[in-house]
N, C-alpha and C positions, 0 to 999 in steps of 0.2 A: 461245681459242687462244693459246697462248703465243709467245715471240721464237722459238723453234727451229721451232717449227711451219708458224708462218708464213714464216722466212725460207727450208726446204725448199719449202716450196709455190711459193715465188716461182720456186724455182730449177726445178723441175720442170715448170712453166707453158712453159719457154723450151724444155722436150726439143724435141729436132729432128724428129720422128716424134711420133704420139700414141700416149700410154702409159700403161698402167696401174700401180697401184699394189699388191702387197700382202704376205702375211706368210707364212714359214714355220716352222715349230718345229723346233730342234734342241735337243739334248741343253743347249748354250750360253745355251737362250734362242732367244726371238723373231729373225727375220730378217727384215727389208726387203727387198725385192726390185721395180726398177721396170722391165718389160718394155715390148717397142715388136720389130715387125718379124714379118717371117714368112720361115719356111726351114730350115736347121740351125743348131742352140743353138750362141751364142755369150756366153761366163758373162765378164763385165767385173768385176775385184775395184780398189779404190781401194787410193791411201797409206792410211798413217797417219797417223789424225786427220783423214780427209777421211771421204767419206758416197758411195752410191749416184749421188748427184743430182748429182757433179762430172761425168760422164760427158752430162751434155747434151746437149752438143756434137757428141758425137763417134757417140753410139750409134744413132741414127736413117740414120745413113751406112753402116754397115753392112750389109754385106749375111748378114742371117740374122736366126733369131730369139735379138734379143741381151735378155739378163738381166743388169742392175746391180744388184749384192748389198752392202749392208754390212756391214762386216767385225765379227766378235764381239769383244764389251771385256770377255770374259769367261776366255777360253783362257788354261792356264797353262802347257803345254808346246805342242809341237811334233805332240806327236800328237795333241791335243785340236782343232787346228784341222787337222789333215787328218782327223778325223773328222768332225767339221764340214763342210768340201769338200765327205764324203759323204754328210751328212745332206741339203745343199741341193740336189745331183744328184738325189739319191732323190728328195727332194718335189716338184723342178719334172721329174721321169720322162725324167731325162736319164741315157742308157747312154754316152756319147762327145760329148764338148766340144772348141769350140775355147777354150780357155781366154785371154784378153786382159788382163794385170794393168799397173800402176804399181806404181813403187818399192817398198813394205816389202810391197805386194801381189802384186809383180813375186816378189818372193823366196818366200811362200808358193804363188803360184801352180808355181812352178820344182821346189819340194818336191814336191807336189802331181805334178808328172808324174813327176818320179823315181820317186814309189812305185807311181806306176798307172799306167805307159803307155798299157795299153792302155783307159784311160778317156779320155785327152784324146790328140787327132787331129790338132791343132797349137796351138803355144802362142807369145804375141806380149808381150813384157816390154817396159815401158816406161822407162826411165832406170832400169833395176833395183838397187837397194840390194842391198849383203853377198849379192851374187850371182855378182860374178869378183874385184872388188876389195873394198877397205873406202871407208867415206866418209872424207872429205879430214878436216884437222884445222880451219882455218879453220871449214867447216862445221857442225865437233863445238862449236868453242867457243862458235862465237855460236849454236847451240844450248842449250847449258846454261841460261841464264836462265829459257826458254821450259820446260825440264823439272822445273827446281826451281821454277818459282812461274808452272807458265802460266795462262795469260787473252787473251782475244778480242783485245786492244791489243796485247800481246807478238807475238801468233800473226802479226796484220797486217803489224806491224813486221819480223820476221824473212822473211816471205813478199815485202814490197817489198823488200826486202835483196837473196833471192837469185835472183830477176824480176826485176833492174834494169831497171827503167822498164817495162816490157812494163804495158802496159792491163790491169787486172785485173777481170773483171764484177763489178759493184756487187752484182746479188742473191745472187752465189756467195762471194764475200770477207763478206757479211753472217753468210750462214749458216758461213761458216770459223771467225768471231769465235763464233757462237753456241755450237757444238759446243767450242770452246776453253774455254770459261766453264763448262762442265759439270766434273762431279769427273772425273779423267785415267781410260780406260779400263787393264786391265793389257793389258802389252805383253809375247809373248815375245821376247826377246831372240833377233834373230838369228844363227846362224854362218852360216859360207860354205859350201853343202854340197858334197862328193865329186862332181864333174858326169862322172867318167868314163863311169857308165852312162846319160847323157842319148842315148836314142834317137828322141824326138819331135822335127818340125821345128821349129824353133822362128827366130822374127823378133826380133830384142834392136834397140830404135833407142834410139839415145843420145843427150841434147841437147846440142848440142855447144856452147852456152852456158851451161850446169849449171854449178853452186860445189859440188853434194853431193860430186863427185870428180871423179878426172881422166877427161872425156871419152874421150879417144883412146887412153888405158890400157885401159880400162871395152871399148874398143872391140878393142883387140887382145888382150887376154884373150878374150871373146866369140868371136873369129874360131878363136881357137885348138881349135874344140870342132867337130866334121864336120856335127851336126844343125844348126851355128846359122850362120843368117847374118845379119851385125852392120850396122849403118846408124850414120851419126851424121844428127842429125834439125836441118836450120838453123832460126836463129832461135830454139828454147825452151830453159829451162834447165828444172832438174829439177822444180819446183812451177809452171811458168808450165803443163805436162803435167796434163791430157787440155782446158784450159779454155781455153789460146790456141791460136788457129789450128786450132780442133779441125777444117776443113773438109781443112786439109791432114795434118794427121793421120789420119783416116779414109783419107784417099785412099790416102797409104801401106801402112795397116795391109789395105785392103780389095785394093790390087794384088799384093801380096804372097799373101792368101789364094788369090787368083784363078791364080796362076802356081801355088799348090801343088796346084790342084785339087781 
């Protein structure tokens, strides 16, 4: 078993609920998928350059039966990965999601309802990227290094950066370095898309210690939109999301479902 193998398995050992593991086929490629819970489907997508297995924490607290997917390193536009979306709906015989993303996942999942409403039933973005605002520039710069020449050490470095000081789990920051030391998946490039026809309900919680942008910008964009209602989330910044404080995270995300019915 290799470094990545086993540093996923460590991290999946800690899921909060017991959960299976396994595969589905898309057009993309192979998908991961790690399930736990029973009730109506709840599809958790990661950042970028994160895995299935960050959601630990958080996914066992939920109430329904929630599915961590990881994300395809293979998509070259915009419609390849909401085909995608659909390929993974179809295999796990899901007609209507609550969809739950982070950041660059935040942003496909947001696509993703745009074009299907009536597939997803409410949707919950986590610090969401080039979803109302752009990220900050501070952000952009001490980014660069990490995309021209990343590696597990860079990835760390940047990740204690914008966590200031927040405890980061040892088996999950392992497998962060691992996944980082692999060749760079492609990435589509996001724009901001057209949210006038956003009709799904949708939960946007913001960390209101983030360096990705401005918090409370990010926040009153958000607000500006009738399906959403915007939260700033204390305590995390945008990468400390879904892995710190996942118990109060859950709890958010889970009283909010609860009030939408």
């Amino acid at each position: 078993m290799g470094v990545l193998e086993e540093a996923f398995e460590a991290v999946v050992a800690k899921w909060s609920a017991p959960a299976s593991v396994s595969w589905v086929s898309t057009r993309l490629g192979e998908t991961r998928v790690i399930a736990c819970g029973e009730g109506d489907p709840i599809v958790l997508l990661p950042g970028s350059g994160a895995t299935a297995a960050s959601w630990f924490g958080v996914a066992g607290r939920l109430p329904g039966r929630v599915y961590a997917v990881d994300l395809p390193g293979t998509a070259r536009t915009l419609d390849d990965l909401m085909s995608w979306v659909d390929a993974v709906l179809a295999r796990l015989e899901i007609s209507r999601v609550v969809l739950c993303a982070h950041s660059y996942g935040a942003w496909l999942a947001l696509n993703y309802a745009l074009r299907h409403p009536a597939a997803v039933s409410r949707l919950a973005l986590l610090d969401p990227t080039d979803c109302f605002t752009g990220l900050s520039l501070p952000y952009r710069i001490r980014a660069v290094p990490l995309m021209l020449r990343p590696s597990g050490r860079r990835q760390e470095s940047f990740l204690r950066w914008e966590t200031t000081g927040r405890p980061l789990d040892p088996d999950w920051l392992r497998l962060v370095r691992a996944v980082a030391d692999l060749p760079s998946p492609h990435i589509v490039f996001p724009r901001r898309p057209n949210l006038l026809g956003l009709t799904v309900q949708t939960l946007v919680l913001i960390a209101a210690d983030g360096r990705a942008h401005d918090p409370r910008r990010v926040a009153e964009r958000a607000a500006h939109q009738p399906a959403v209602t915007a939260e700033l989330l204390d305590n995390a910044t945008h990468h400390s999301i879904p892995v710190h404080e996942p118990d109060v995270l859950a709890a958010r995300i889970t009283r909010w479902l609860v009030s939408q019915g």
